[in-house]
N, C-alpha and C positions, 0 to 999 in steps of 0.2 A: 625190163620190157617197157616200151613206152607208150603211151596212151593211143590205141588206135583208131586212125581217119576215116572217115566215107566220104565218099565224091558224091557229089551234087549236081546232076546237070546244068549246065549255065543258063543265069534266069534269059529268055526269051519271051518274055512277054506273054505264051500262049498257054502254057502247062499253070492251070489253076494252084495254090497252094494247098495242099493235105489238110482234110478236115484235124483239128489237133485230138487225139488221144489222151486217156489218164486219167485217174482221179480227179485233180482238183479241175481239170476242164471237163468233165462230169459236174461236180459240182459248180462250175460256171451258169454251166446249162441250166441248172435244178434253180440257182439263185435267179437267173433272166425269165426262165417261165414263172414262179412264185413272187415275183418281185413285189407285186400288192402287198402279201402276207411278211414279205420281209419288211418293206416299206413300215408297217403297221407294227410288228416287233420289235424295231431297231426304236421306232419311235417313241413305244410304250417304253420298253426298257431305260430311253434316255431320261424321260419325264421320272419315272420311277426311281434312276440314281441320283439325278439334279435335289430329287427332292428326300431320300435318306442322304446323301451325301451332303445336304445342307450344314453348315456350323460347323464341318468335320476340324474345322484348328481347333475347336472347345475340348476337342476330345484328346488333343496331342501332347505329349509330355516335354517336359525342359529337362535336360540334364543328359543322362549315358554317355559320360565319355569314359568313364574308369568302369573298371574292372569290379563285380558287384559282391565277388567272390576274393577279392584282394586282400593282403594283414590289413592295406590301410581301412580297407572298407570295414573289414571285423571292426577295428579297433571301434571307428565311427559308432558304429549301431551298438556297441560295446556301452561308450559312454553314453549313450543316451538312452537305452533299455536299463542297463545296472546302475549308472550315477546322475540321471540326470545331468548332463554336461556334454562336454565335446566344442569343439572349434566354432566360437560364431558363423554363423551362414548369412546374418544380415548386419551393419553395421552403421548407427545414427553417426553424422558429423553434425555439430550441434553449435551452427556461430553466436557467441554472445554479441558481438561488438562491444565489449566491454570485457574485464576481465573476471574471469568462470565461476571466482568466489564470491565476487558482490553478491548481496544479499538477493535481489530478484533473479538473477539468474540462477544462482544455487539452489532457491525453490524451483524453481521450474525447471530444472533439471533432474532435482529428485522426484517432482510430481509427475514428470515424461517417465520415465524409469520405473513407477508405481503404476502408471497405467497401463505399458507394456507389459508387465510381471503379472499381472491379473488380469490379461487377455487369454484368449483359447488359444492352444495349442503353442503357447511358449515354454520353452523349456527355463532359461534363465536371461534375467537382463540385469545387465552388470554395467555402471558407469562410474566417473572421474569423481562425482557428486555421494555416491553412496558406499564407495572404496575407498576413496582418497588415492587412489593409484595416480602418480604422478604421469606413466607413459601413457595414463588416457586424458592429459593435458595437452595443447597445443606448447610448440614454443613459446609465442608472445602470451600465452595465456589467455588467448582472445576465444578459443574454443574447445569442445572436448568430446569425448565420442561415448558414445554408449555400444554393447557389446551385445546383441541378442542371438541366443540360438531358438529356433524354430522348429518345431517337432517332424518327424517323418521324412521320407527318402524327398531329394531333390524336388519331384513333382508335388509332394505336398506343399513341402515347405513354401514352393512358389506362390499355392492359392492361398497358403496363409498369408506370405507376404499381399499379396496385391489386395487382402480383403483389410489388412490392418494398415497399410502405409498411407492414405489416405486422411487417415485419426490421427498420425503421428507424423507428418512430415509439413515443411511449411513455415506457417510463423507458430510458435507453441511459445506465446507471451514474448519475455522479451527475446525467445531463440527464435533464429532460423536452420530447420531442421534439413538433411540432404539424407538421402537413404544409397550405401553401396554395399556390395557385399554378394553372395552368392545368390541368395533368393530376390534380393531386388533385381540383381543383372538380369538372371534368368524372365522377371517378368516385365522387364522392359524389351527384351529380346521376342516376347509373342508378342507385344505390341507391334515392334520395328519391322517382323519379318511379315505381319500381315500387308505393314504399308507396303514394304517391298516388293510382296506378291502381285498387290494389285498394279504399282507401278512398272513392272515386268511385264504385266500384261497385256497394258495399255501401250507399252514400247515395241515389244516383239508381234503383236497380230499385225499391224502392218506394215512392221516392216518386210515382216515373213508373206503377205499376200504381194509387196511389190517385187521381191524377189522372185516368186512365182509369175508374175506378170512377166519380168523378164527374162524367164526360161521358157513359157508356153506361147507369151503373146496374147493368148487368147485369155477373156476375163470367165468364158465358162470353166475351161479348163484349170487356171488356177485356184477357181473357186471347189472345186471338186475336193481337192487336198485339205484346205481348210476348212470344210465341214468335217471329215474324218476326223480332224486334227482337235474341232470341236468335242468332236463325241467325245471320243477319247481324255477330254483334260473330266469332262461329266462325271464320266464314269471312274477318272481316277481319283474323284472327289469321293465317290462309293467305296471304291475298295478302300482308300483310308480311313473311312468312318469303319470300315468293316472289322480291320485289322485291329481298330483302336478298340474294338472291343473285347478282344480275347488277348492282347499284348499290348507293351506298351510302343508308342512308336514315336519318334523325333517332333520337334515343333516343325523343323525343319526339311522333313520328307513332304511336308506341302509345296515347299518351292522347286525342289526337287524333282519331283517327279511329275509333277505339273508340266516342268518343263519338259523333262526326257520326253514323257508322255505325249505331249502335241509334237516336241518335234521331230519324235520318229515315226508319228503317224502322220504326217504330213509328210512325212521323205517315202515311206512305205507308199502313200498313194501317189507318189509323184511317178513312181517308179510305174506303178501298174496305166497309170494316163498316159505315162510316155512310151510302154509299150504298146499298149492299145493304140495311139496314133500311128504309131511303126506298122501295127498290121492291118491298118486299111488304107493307110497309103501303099500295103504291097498286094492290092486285090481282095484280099476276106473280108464279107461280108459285116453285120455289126455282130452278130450272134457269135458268130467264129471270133472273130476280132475280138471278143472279150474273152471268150473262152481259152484262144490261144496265152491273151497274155495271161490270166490265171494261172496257164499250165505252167508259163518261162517266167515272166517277174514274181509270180505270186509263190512258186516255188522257191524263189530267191529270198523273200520276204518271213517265209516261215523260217529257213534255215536261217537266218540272216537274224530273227528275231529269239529264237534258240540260243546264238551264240551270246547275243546280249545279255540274256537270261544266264546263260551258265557263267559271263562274268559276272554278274553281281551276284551270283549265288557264294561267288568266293570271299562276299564280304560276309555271309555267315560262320567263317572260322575264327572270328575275331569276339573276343569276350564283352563288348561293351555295345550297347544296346541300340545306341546310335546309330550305328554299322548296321548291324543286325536287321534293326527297322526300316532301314535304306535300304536295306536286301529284300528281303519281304514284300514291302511296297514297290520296288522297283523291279520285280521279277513280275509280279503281278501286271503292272503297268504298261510292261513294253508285251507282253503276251497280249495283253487288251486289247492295242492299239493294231500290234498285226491280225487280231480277230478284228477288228472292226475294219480294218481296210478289207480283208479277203471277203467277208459280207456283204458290205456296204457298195462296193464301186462293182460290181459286177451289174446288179440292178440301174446304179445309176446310169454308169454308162450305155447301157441298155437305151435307157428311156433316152438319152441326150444325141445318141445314138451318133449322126455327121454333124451334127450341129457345134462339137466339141470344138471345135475351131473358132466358132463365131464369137464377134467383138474384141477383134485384133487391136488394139488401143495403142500401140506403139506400132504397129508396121513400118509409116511412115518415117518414123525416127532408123529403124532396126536396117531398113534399107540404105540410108545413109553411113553406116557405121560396119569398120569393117572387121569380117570373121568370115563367112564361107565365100569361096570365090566362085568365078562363073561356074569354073570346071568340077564343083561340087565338092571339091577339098576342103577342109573346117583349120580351124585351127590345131582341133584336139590331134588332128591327122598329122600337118606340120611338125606340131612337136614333138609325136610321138616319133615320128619317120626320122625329127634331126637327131633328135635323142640316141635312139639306136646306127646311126651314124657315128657315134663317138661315144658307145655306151663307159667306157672307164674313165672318160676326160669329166661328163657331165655329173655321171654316175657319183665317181671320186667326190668331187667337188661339195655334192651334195654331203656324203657322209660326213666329209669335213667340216662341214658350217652345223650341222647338229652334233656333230662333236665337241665342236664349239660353244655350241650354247647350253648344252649340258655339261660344262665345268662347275659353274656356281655351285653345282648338287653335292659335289665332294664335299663342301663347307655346310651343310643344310643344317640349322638347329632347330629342334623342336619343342614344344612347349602343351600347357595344357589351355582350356579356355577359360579366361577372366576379363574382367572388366574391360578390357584395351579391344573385344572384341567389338563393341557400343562406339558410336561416331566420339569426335573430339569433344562435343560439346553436348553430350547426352549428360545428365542430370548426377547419375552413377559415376561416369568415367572422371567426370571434373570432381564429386567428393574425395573418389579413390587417389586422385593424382594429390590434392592438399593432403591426404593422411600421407601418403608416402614421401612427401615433402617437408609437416609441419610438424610429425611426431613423430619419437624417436623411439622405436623399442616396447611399443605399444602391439601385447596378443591377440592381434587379428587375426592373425594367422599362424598362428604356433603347429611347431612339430608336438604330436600327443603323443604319449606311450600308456600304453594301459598294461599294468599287470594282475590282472584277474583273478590268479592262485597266491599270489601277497597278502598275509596277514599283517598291515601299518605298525601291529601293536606287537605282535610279536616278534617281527621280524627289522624291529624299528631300528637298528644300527648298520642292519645290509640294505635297508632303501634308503640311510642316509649318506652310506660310501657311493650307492649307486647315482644318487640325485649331485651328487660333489663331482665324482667322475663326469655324468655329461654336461655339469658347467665347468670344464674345464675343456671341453671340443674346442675347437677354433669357431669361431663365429658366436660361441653362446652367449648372448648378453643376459640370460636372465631362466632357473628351474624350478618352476614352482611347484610342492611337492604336501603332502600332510603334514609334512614335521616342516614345514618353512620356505625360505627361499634363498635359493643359494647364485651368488655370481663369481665366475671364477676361482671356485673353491670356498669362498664363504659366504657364511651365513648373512644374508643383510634382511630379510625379514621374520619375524617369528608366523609361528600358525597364525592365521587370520584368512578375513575375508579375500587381503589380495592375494595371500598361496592355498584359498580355503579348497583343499583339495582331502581335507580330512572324508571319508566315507562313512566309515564307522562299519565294523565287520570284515568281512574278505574280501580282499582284492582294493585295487587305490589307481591313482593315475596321475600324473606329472604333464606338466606344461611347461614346453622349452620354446622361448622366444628368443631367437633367433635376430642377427642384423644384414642375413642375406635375404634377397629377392626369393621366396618358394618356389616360383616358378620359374627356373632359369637352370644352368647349368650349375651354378654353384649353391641352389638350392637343393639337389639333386646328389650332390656330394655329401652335404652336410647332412642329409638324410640319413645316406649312405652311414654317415659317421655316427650319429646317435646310436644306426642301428648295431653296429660293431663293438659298442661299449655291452662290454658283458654285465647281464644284468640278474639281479639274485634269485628272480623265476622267471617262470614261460612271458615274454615281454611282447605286446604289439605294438609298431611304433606307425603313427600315421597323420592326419595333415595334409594340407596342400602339396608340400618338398615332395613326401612320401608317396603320395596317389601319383604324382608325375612317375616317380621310378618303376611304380608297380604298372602303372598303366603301361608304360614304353618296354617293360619286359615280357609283361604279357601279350602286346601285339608284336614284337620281333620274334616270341617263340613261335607263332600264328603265322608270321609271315610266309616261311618255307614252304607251309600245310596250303597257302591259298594260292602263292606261285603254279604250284604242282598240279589243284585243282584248274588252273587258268589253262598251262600249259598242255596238260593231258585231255583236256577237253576239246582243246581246239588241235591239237592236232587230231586227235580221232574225229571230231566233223569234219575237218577240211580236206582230211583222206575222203572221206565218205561220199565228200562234195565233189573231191576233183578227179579222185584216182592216184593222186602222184602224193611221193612223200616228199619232193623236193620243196613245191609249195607254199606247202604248211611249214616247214622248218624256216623258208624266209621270209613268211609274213610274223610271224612268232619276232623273229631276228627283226624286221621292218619297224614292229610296234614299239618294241620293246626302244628304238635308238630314237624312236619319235616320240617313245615319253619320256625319254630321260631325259630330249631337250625340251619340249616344253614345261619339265622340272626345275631344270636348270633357269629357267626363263623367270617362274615363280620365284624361285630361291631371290633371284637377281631384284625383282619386282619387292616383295613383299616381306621378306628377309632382309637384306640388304637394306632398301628404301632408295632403288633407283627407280626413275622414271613413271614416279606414282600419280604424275598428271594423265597418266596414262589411263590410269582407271576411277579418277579420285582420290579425294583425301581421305584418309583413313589412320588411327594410330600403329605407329613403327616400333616394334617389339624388338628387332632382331630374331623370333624365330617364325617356324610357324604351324599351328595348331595339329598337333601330334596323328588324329585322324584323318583329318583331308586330303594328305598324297594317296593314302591308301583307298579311299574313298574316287580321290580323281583316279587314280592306277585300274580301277574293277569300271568302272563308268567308260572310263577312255580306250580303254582297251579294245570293250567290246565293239564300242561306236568304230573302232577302227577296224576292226575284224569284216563289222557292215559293209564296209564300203572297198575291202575286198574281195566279200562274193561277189557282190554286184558287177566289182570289175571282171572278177575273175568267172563269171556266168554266160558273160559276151565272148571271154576268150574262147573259151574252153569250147564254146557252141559253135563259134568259126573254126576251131581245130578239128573238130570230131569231122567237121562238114570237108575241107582243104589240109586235114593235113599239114600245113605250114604255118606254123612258129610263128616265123616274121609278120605273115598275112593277119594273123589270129591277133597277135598284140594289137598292132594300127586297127584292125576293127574294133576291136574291145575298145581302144585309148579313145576312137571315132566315136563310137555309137554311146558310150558314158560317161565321157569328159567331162561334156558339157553336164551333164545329169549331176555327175559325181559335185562338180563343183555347185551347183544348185543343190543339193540337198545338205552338203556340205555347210553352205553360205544360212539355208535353212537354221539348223542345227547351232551353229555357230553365234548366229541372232540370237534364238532363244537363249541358249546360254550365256551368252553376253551381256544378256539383260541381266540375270543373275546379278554381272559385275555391277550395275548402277546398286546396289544396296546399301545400307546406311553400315551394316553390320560385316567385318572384315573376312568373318568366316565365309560366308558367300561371295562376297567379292572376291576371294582367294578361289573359292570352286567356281565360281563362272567363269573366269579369267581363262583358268589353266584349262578348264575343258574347251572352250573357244579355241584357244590356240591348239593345243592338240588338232582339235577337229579339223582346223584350220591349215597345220604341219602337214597332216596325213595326207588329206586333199589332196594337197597340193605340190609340196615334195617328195612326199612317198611317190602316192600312185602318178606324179605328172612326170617323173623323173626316175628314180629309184626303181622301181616296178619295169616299167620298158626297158631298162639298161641292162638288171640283171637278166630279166630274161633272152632276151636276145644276146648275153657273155656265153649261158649253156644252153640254149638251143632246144631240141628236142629231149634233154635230160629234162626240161622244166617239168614235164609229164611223165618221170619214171617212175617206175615203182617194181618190188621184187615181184618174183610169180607168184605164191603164195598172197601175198597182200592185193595183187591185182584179181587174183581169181574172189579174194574175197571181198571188193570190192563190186565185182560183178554180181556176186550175191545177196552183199546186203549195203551197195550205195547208195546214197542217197538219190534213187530216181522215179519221176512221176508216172508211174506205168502202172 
């Protein structure tokens, strides 16, 4: 059964427009008579979140990107609650300009070493000076590294790091000290991402207010958007102070959602101005004029901000905390923003009332430039009109080139985040790059195994087949164990400080230093291989190699879980919303080929290392940070999903009204073309900005959500959207009997 029409008498100028009906244009009314009282609440409330939401990055954590519940992670917390030990988390590179033995440098190497080891909250600091360990030598001998772990989960470790590097890094007599490693990166990443934020925001407000100028013309009208748009980033400064106090939540959900935040309150209210102009240029009064559109965009705006919501709710299926908090905050945020537009612009435009038009600042330019013609045709008409014209020729074509650019994806590698994620010449990235250059074989990052149920002493011949077996893996250059250290089957050191892995009691732990990259694909093998070596009890094996494996298996088993939440969700709204099941299964179909090209596009970009003048320099890994697709995937999605109801709210309102298909698309393509690509262009900005950041992880997420945002726009719904529909016709609105009656029942309508 297919979605059925009402006729409309043809406008004639004389038959007034229907006062609007419904709920929220109920509430229109209630918001334009109160408007003082709102005026006064919105304002209190704003003052009130600006000022708890002050400092809220103080409160944001560094780290979640693994799995908290993983072996590798037991193992971690493992070594450092029972042995005191576990994998350095910060790392001195220590220049002599001289060689590491002479005399003043040797003191001052052990004296750096002695004053980290008797600072708060270090677990152990290990160096070239007070080991004699040769792989924390440089090659030319010109420098050496010290090895520190710092106590507590990621987040602490950071504030330790940044209250101690200060004391310790520098000139420290005749060294010059560099600090890399997990806690240092992390807290030069809160440094980097605050400048980032601010520079994003000083980018994006105007570019986004000229944007607006040139979809309204008018400077009252554009300004309307960008107050909401305001409130909204206020208040999303509140809710993360909020959050941050009962969970932990991202450094990086500040840039984040700052963004999402103004920019889909700033497209929400663009949508309700650009309705509102529509209904007083067709007769209704200002009271009606608001109230209608409340009823028809403000409608749009709730569902529309629902969908959003329930895709990032699918990044809560994923076990790392990152995500999680990016869900939390970001479900929060886009709900904010569509409350504070449906609040907020009712009153306003109330008081602005005809005046919304005034201080047209480009007329004169707009007039010269061509887009609608005498006879009132637009472009969006045009295209739509030639489009369905040759819907398979155009149509095709389309599929084809994001077929195309989603190839790169097949080849996609993935990785965890380190150092490489800090600009080329952050302070961190350049130590990291000379360790991985000038020493060879040096435990910075060793595979750990801990076996916990091990008596060393009594069971001392099975943990020494055990410790001989994983130096013989392929890649092990080096197992350092209680009873020694073994390479390639023998013995080359006895107990001591450098295999001092003795415990004493139950349980012991081995350190396998490794001559692969950790974070890479053959990191990730080698892993694999340690963990395969049968070991003489219950064995945890963990590390950088090992948190990559466990991380990337725990979000592929999660994958399925959040698809299905994505899927199921939106098909049930989009029924809900339109009536039809045809719909929803080709918008679902639409997104889905329009993320996996601007996937593709990423992979090509930042993966690859082509065309990186495109977004800046940044350092080239080959892969790319194992959370972000799935992070753009739940972000992109939705924003796609946004834009279309919007389209699909014009259709669907000319169909019910004509009955026809064909009529109904060109109005819909007419009437939010132009919108779609202005809010689009919106959206696009702000996340663009994103890309200017110093830090590659965000440059990878503003990038890829830009383009997305940008794909949709613009091939989707300019092309794709009009072809298909008009290939089936009145099928576009079918649905069985049972599904249609229940959609009569309980669909989405404002009555």
């Amino acid at each position: 059964m297919a979605l059925s029409a009402q006729t409309r008498p043809e406008p004639g100028g004389q038959t007034p427009p229907a006062p609007p009906h419904g709920r929220l244009a109920a509430l229109a009314r209630l918001l334009v008579r109160r408007k003082a009282p709102v005026f006064l609440l919105v304002a209190a409330l704003s003052v009130a979140a600006a000022l708890f939401g002050a400092g809220a990055e103080k409160h944001l954590s560094s780290g979640g990107y693994t799995p908290e519940n993983s072996e590798s992670a037991r193992a971690e917390r493992l070594l450092e609650e029972r042995f005191g030990a576990g994998a350095p988390n910060m790392v001195l590179l220590a220049d002599a300009k001289a060689q590491v033995e002479e005399t003043a440098a040797a003191r001052a190497g052990r004296e750096l070493t002695e004053q980290i080891r008797s600072s708060a909250g270090v677990v152990f600091a290990e160096s070239f000076w007070t080991t004699g360990d040769p792989s924390l030598r440089s090659k030319d001998g010109r420098s050496a590294l010290v090895l520190v772990k710092l106590a507590g989960d990621e987040d602490r470790a950071t504030r330790r790091a940044h209250d101690l590097l200060p004391r310790i890094t520098g000139a420290q007599g005749p060294l010059t000290v560099t600090a890399t490693g997990q806690a240092p990166v992390n807290d030069l990443l809160e440094k980097q991402s605050a400048e980032d934020l601010t520079r994003a925001e000083l980018l994006a407000a105007p570019l986004t207010l000229l944007i607006l100028l040139a979809a309204f013309g008018s400077l009252v009208a554009a300004s309307l958007p960008m107050l909401v748009g305001i409130v909204s980033v206020v208040g999303t400064l509140a809710v993360l102070r909020l959050l941050a106090s009962v969970t932990d939540v991202s450094l990086f959900a500040m840039n984040v959602t700052t963004a999402l935040g103004f920019g889909l309150a700033v497209d929400y209210s663009l949508f309700i101005v650009t309705r509102y102009r529509e209904e007083l240029a067709g007769g209704r009064d200002v009271r009606e004029a608001v109230a209608e559109s409340l009823r028809t965009a403000g409608r749009t705006v709730l569902f529309s901000s629902l969908i959003v919501a329930l895709s990032l709710a699918a990044l809560l299926v994923f076990p790392v905390y990152f995500l999680q908090s990016l869900a939390y905050a970001g479900i929060a945020v886009v709900l904010l923003a569509a409350l504070a537009t449906l609040l907020i612009m009712p009153p306003v435009l109330a008081v602005i009332g005809r005046r919304i038009d005034r201080l047209d600042l480009f007329a004169p330019l707009r007039r010269r430039l061509p887009g609608a013609r005498p006879d009132g045709v637009g472009v969006w008409h045009r295209l739509s009109t030639s489009v369905m014209r040759r819907p398979v020729l155009t149509g095709g074509a389309v599929v084809v080139l994001l077929l195309l650019l989603a190839v790169p994806f097949g080849h996609a590698r993935f990785g965890l985040t380190d150092d490489r994620i800090l600009s080329r010449d952050s302070s961190a990235q350049v130590a990291a790059d000379a360790i991985r250059s000038d020493f060879s074989g040096a435990s910075t990052a060793p595979v750990t195994v801990v076996l916990p149920d091990l008596d060393p002493k009594a069971q001392e011949s099975r943990l020494k087949e055990y410790a001989i077996a994983i130096s013989r893996v392929e890649h092990t250059k080096r197992v350092d164990s209680a009873l020694g250290s073994w390479a390639a089957g023998k013995l080359v050191a006895p107990p001591g400080e450098t295999s001092a892995l003795y415990t004493g009691g139950k349980g012991t732990w081995l350190s396998v230093v490794s001559t692969v990259n950790p974070n890479s694909a053959a990191g990730e093998d080698y892993a694999r291989a340690v963990r395969a070596v049968e070991a003489p009890s219950r064995a945890l094996v963990g590390g950088e190699a090992a948190s990559l494996v466990d991380t990337k298996a725990a979000l592929a088993d999660r994958i399925p879980w959040a698809a299905a939440l994505i899927v199921l969700s939106m098909l049930v709204l989009l029924f809900l919303f339109s009536g039809s099941v045809v719909i929803p299964l080709k918008a679902l179909v639409f997104n889905l080929l329009s993320l996996t090209a601007s996937f593709g596009a990423m992979v090509y970009v930042f993966q690859d290392g082509h065309l990186k003048w495109l977004v800046g320099d940044f350092v080239h890994t080959g892969q790319l940070e194992v959370t972000v697709p799935l992070l753009m995937l739940c972000v992109a999605f939705g924003l796609s999903m946004d834009y279309t109801v919007f389209l699909l709210s014009r259709i669907r309102e000319e169909y019910l009204t004509t009955g026809d298909n064909t009529r109904a698309v060109v109005f819909g393509m007419e009437h939010t073309g132009r919108l779609i690509s202005a809010a689009a262009a919106v959206v696009a900005t702000v996340l663009a900005a994103l890309a200017t950041s110093q830090l590659s992880l965000l440059k990878l997420l503003g990038a890829g959500l830009a383009l997305a945002v940008l794909v949709d726009a613009t091939l989707v719904r300019g092309i794709l959207v009009p072809a298909f529909m008009k290939l089936i016709g009145r099928a576009n609105w079918w649905a069985p009997g049972p599904l249609r009656k229940l959609h009569n029942k309980a669909g989405l309508h404002d009555s």
